[in-house]
ZADOPA-371420 format. One line per field, with one value per residue (C-alpha): y, x, z; residue in three letters. Coordinates in Angstrom, 1 decimal, m for minus. Each point is the difference from the previous one (the first is absolute). Example, Ala and Ser with C-alpha at 12.3 -4.5 7.8 and 13.67 -1.06 7.14 Angstrom:
2
north: [m4.5 / 3.4]
east: [12.3 / 1.4]
up: [7.8 / m0.7]
residuo: [ALA / SER]
This chain:
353
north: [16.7 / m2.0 / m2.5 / m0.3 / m1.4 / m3.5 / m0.4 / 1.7 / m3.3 / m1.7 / 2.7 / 1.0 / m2.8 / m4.0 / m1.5 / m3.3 / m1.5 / m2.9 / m2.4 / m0.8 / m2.7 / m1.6 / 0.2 / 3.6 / 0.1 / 3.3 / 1.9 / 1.3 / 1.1 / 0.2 / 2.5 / 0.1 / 3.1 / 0.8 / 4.1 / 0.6 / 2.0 / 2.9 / 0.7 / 3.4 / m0.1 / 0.2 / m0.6 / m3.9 / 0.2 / 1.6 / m1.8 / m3.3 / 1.8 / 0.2 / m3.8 / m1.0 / 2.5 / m2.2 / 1.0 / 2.7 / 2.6 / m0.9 / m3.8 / 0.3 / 2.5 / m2.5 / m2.8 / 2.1 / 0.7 / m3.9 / m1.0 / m1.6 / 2.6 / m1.0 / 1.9 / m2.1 / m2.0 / 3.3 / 0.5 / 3.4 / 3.0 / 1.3 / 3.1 / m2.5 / 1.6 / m2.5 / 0.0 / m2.1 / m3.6 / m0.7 / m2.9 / 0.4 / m2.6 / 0.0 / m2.2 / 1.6 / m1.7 / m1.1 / m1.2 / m2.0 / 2.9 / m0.6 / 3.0 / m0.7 / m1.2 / m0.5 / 0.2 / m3.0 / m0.4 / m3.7 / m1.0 / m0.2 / 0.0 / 2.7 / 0.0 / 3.3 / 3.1 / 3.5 / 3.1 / m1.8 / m3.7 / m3.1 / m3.1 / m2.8 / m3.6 / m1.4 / m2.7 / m2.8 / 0.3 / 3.5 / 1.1 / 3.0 / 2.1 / 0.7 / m2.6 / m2.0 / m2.1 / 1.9 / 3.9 / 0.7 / m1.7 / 0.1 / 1.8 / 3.1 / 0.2 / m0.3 / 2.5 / 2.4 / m0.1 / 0.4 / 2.9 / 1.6 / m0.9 / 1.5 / 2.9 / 0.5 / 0.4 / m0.7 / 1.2 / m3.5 / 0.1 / m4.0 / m2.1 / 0.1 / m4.2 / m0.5 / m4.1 / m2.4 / m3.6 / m2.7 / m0.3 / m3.1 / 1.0 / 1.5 / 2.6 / 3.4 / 2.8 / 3.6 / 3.0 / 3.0 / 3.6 / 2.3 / 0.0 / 0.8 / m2.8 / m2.5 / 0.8 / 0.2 / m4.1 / m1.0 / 0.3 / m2.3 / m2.7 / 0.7 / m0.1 / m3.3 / 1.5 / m0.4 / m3.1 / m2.4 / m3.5 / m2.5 / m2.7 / m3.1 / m3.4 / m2.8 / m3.2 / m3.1 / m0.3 / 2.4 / m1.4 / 3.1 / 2.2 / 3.1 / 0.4 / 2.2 / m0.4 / 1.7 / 0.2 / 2.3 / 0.6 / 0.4 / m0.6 / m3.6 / m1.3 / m1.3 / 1.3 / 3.7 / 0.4 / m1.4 / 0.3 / m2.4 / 0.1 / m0.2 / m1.5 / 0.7 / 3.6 / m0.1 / 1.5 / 2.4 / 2.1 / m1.2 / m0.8 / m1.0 / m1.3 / m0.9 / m2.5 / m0.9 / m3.4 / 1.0 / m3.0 / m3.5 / m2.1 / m2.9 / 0.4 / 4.2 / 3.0 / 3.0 / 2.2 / 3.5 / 1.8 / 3.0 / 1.2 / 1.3 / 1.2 / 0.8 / m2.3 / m0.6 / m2.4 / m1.1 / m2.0 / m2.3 / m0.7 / m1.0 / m2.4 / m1.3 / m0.6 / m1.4 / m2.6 / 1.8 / 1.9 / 2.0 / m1.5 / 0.2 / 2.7 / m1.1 / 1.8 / m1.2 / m4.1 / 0.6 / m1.4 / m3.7 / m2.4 / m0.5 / m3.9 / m2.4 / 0.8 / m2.7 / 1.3 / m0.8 / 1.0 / 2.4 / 1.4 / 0.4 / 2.0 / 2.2 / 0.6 / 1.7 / 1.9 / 1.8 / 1.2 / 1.3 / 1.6 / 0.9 / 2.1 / m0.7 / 0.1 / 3.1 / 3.1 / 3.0 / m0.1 / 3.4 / 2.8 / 2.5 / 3.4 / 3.4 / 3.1 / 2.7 / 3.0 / m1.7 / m2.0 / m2.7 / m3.4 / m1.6 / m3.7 / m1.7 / m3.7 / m1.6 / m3.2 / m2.8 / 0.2 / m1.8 / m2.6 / m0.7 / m0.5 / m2.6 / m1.5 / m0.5 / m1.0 / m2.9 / m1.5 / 0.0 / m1.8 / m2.2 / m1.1 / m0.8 / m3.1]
east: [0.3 / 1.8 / m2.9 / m0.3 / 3.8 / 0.0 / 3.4 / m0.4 / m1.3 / 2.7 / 2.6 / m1.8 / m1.8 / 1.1 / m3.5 / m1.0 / m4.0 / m0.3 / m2.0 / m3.1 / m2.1 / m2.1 / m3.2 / 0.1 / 2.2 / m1.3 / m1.5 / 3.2 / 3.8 / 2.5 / 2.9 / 3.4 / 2.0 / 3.2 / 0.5 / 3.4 / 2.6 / m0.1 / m4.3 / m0.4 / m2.2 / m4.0 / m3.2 / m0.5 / m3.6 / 1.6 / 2.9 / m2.3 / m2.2 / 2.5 / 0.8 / m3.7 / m1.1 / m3.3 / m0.9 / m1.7 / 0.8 / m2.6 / 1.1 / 3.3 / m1.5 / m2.1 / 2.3 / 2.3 / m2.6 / m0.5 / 3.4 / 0.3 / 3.1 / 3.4 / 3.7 / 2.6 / m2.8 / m2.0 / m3.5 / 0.2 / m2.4 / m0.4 / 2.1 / 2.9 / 3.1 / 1.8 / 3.9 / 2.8 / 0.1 / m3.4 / m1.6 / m3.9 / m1.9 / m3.4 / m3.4 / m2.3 / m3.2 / m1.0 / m3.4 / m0.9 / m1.8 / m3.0 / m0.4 / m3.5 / m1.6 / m3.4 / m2.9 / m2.0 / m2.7 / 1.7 / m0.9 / 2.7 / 0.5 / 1.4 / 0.7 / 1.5 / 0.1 / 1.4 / 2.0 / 2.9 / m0.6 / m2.4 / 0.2 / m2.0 / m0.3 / 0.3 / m2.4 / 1.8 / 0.2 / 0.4 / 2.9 / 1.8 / 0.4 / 0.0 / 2.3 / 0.6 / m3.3 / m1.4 / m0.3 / m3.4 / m2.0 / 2.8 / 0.3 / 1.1 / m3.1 / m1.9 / 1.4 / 0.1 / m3.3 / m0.4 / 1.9 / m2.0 / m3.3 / 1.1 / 1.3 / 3.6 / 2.7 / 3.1 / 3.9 / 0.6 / m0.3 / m0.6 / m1.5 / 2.9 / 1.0 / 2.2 / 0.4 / m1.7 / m1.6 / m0.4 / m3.2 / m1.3 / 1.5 / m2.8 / 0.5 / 1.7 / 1.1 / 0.8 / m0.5 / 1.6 / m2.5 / 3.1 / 3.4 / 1.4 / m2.0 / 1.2 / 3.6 / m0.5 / m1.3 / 2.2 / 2.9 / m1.7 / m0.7 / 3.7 / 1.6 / m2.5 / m1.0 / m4.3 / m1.3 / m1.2 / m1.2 / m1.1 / m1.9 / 0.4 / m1.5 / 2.8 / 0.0 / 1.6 / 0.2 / 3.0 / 2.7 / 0.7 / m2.6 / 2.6 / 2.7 / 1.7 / 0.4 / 2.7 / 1.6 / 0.3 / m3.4 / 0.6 / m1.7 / m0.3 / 2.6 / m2.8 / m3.3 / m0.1 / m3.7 / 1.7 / 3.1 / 2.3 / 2.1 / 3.7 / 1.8 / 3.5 / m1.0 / 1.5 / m2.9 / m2.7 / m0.7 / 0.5 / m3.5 / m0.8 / m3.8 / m0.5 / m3.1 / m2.3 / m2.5 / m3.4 / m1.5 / 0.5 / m2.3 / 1.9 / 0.5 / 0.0 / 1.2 / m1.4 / 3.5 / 0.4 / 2.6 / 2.5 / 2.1 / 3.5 / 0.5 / m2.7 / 0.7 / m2.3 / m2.2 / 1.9 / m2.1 / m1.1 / 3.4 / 1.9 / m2.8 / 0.1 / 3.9 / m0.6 / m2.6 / m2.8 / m1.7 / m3.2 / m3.5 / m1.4 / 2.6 / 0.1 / 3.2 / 1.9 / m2.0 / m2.1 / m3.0 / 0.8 / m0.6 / 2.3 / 1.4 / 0.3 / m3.0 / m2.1 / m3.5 / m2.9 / m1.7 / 2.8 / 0.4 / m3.2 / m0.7 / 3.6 / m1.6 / m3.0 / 2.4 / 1.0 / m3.1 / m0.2 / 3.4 / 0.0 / 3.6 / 3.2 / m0.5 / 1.6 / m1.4 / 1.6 / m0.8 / 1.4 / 1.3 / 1.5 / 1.9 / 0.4 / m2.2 / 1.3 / m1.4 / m0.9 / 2.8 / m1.8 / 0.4 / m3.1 / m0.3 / m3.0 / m1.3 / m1.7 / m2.4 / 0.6 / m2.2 / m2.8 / 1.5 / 3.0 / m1.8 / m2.6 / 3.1 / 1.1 / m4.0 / 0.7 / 3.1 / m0.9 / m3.7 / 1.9 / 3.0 / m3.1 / m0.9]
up: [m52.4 / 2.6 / m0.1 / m3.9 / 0.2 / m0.6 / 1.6 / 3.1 / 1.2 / m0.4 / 1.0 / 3.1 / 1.4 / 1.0 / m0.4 / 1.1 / m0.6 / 3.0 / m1.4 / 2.7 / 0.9 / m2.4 / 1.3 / m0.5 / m3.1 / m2.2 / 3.3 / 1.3 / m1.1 / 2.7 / m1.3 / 1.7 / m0.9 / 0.7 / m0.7 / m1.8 / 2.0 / m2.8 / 0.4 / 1.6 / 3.1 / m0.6 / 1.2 / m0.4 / m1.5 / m2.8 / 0.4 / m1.0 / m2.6 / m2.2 / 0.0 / 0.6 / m2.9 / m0.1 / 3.5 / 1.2 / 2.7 / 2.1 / m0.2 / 0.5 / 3.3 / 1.5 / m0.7 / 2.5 / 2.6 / m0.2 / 1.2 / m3.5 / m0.2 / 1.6 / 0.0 / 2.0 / 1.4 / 1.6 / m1.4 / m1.7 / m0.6 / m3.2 / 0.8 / 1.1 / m2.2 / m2.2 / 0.5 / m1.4 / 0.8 / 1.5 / 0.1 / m1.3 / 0.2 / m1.6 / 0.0 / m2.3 / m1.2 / m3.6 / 0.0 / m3.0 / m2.4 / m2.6 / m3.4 / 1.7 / 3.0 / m0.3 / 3.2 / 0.5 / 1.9 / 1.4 / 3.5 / 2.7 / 3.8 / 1.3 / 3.8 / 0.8 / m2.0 / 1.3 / m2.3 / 0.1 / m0.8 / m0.6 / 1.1 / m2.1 / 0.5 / m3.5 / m1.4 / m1.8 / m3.8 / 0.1 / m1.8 / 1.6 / m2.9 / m3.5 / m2.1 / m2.8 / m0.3 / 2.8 / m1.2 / 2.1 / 2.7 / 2.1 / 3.9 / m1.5 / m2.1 / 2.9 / 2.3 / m2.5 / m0.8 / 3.9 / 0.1 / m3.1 / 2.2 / 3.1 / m2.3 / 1.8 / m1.9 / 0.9 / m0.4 / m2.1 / m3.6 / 1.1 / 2.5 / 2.3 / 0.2 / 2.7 / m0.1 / m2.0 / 0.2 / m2.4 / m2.3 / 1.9 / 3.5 / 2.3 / 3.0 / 1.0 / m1.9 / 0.9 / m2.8 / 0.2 / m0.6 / m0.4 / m0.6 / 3.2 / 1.8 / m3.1 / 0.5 / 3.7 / m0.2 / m2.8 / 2.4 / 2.6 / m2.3 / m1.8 / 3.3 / 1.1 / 3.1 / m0.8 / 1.9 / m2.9 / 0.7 / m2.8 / 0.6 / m2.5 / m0.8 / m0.8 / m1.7 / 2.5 / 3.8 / 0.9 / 2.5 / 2.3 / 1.9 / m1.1 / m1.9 / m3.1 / m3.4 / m1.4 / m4.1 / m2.5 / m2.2 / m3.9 / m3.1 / m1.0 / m2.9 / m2.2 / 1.6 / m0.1 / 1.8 / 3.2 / 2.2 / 1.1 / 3.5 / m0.5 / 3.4 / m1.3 / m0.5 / m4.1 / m0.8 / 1.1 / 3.1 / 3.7 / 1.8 / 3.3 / 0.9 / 3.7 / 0.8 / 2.5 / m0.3 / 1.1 / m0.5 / m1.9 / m1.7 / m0.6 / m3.9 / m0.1 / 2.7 / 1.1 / 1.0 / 0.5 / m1.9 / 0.7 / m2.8 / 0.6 / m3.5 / m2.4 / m3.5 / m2.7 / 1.0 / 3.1 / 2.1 / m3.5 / m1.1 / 3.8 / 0.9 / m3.5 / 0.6 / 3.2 / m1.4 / 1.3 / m3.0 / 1.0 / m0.8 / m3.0 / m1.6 / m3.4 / m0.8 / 2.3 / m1.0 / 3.5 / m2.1 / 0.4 / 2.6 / 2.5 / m0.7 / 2.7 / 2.0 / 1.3 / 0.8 / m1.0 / m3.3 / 0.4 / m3.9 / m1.0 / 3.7 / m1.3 / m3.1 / 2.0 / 2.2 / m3.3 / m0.7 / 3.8 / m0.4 / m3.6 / 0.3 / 2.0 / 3.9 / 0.6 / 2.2 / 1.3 / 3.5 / 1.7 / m0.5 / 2.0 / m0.5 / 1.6 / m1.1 / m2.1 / 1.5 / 3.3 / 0.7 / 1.9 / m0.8 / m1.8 / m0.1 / m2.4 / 0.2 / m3.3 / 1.3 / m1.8 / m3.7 / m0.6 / m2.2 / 2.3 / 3.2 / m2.1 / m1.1 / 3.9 / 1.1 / m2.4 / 0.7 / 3.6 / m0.8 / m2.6 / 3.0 / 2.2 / m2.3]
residuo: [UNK / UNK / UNK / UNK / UNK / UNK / UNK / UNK / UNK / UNK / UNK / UNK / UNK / UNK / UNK / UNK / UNK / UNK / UNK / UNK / UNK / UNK / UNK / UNK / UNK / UNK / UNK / UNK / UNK / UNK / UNK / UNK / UNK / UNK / UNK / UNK / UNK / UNK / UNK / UNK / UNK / UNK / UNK / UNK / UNK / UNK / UNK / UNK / UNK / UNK / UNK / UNK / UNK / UNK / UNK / UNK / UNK / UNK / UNK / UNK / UNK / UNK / UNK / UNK / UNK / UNK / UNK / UNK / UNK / UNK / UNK / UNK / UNK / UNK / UNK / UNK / UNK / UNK / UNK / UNK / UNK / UNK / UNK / UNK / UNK / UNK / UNK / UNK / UNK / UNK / UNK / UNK / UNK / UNK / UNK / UNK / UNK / UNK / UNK / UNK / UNK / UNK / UNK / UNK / UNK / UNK / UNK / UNK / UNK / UNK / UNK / UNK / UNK / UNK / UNK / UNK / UNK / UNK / UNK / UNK / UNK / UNK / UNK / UNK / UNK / UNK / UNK / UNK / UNK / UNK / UNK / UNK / UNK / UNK / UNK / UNK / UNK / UNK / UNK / UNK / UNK / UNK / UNK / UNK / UNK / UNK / UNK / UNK / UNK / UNK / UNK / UNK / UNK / UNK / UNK / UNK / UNK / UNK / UNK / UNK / UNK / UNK / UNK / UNK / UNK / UNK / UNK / UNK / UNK / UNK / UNK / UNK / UNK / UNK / UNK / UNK / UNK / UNK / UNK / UNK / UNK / UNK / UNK / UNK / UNK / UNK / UNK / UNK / UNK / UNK / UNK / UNK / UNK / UNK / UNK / UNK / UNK / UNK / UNK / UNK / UNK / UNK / UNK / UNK / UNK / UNK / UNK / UNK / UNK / UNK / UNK / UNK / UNK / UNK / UNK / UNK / UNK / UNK / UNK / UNK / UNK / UNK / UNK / UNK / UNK / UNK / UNK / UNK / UNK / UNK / UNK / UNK / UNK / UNK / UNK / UNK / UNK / UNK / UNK / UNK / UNK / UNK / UNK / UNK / UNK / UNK / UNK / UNK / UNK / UNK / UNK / UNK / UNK / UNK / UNK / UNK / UNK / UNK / UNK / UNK / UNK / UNK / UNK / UNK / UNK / UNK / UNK / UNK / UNK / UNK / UNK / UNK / UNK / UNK / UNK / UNK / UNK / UNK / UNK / UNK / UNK / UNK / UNK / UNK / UNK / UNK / UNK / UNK / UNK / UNK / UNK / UNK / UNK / UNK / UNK / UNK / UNK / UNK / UNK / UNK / UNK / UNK / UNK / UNK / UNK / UNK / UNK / UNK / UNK / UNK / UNK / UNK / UNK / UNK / UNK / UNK / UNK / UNK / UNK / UNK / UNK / UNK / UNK / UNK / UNK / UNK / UNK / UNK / UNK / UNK / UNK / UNK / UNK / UNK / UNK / UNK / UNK / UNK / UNK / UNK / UNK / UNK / UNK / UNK / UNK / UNK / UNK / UNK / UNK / UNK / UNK / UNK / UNK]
């Protein structure tokens, strides 16, 4: 059979896999096919079935009635006949997938549910999903067992993740109940057109009210656990962070954060470059006092700010993006967490003195 030929591939097809931003590295695959001028004309859901051979009718259908499907730049149906020398471009998502997922009963805020999606303001500490070192416990865990409670069942053989959040990074995150709504949202944060603010605590007394922060983000040479910016762009992917102070107290900023691109740990390694490392984040040496500052009895009142702030100062603040089914733009604040805003209640008393 035509797909059981190994070089068909090759003959037929000019395939390339874009690599995407590293925040979401492993949920989605952007393909860019270029048909060869000898394949006969067909329907393009077969058309990709036989490349994807992994996917499913039904995904590769709702992936279409997403908009996730593109010929010559148009947004194709699943119908759309393939001919010789289009251009297909295709985001498809890859959620990261357990053997097992297992329910737990683990307490979470949710603050909006409906058929298509939730929307839950993670605590910090809560790891997003199943890993190495962290195979249960995690969001996932939770919402599944949620789903198992409320006994619905949906089209995903997975909780449907459509961006992520660090372990120790509090605030929004949207979930996806069915495939059409996940490939429906995984455009809109592939494309960066969801509102997403970030707000983040910073060691030192930053210069300008606004500004950007711009370098490539790759691994570090020596330490693999972070990344390092790269100004000369010889390494790594182009990121682009734009900032706003909130507030300054003296030795540390409040700024609000707005991310161009979407890199591994973006917003920890620029203000690290710039000299402004986030509080207390102990990969990135956050954990140490700031030298230089003369306040009173001011270590040993840093040392208690730890313990208020136990985790880097970072929350995500908002998030907005349009409805699947609806179509209406939705747009969801997160407060400031408990820890954070004790953190703030402090350095203001402690700036009094």
């Amino acid at each position: 059979m035509l797909e059981d030929n190994e070089d068909f591939l090759e003959e037929n097809f000019s395939i390339e896999n874009v690599s995407l931003d590293d925040e979401n590295s492993g949920l989605y695959e952007h393909l860019k096919i270029t048909v060869d001028k000898k394949t006969e004309p067909q329907r393009i859901d077969k058309f990709l079935l036989i490349y994807r051979q992994n996917s499913s009718r039904n995904k590769i259908s709702q992936t279409c009635r997403a908009g996730n499907v593109m010929v010559n730049g148009v947004a194709v149906k699943q119908n759309y006949r393939v001919k010789p020398g289009d251009e297909i471009s295709v985001l498809l998502t890859h959620p990261p997938r357990e053997n097992v997922i297992i329910p737990q009963d683990i307490p979470m805020h949710i603050v909006y549910e409906d058929d298509d999606l939730v929307v839950v303001d993670k605590e910090p500490g809560m790891v997003v999903h199943p890993g190495f070192g962290n195979w249960d416990g995690t969001l996932v865990n939770a919402l599944a067992f949620h789903f198992e409670k409320n006994g619905e069942k949906s089209d995903l053989d997975r909780v449907g993740l459509v961006h992520r959040i660090d372990k120790d990074t509090s605030g929004l995150l949207v979930i996806a109940k069915n495939e059409y709504a996940l490939s429906f949202l995984a455009k809109q944060f592939f494309e960066r057109t969801t509102k997403r603010l970030y707000w983040a605590f910073v060691w030192g007394n930053m210069k300008e009210d606004e500004g950007t922060i711009q370098g490539h983000i790759g691994r570090h040479p020596k330490n693999r656990m972070q990344m390092s910016v790269y100004e000369d762009g010889s390494q790594g992917k182009h990121a682009i962070t734009h900032y706003k102070v909130l507030e300054r107290f003296r030795y540390m900023t409040w700024v609000e954060c707005k991310l161009e691109t979407g890199r591994t740990h973006q917003i920890r390694a620029h203000f690290k470059h710039i000299g402004h490392t986030l509080f207390n984040d102990e990969r990135y040496e956050g954990h140490v006092p700031l030298r230089g500052v003369n306040l009173p009895k001011y270590k040993q009142f840093i040392q208690n700010m730890f313990g208020t702030l136990p985790r880097h100062g970072l929350h995500a603040h908002t998030l907005g993006f349009v409805h699947p089914t609806t179509k209406k733009e939705m747009y969801f604040e997160s407060p400031m967490p408990e820890d954070m805003e004790n953190a703030v209640k402090k350095w203001r008393k402690y700036l009094e003195n």
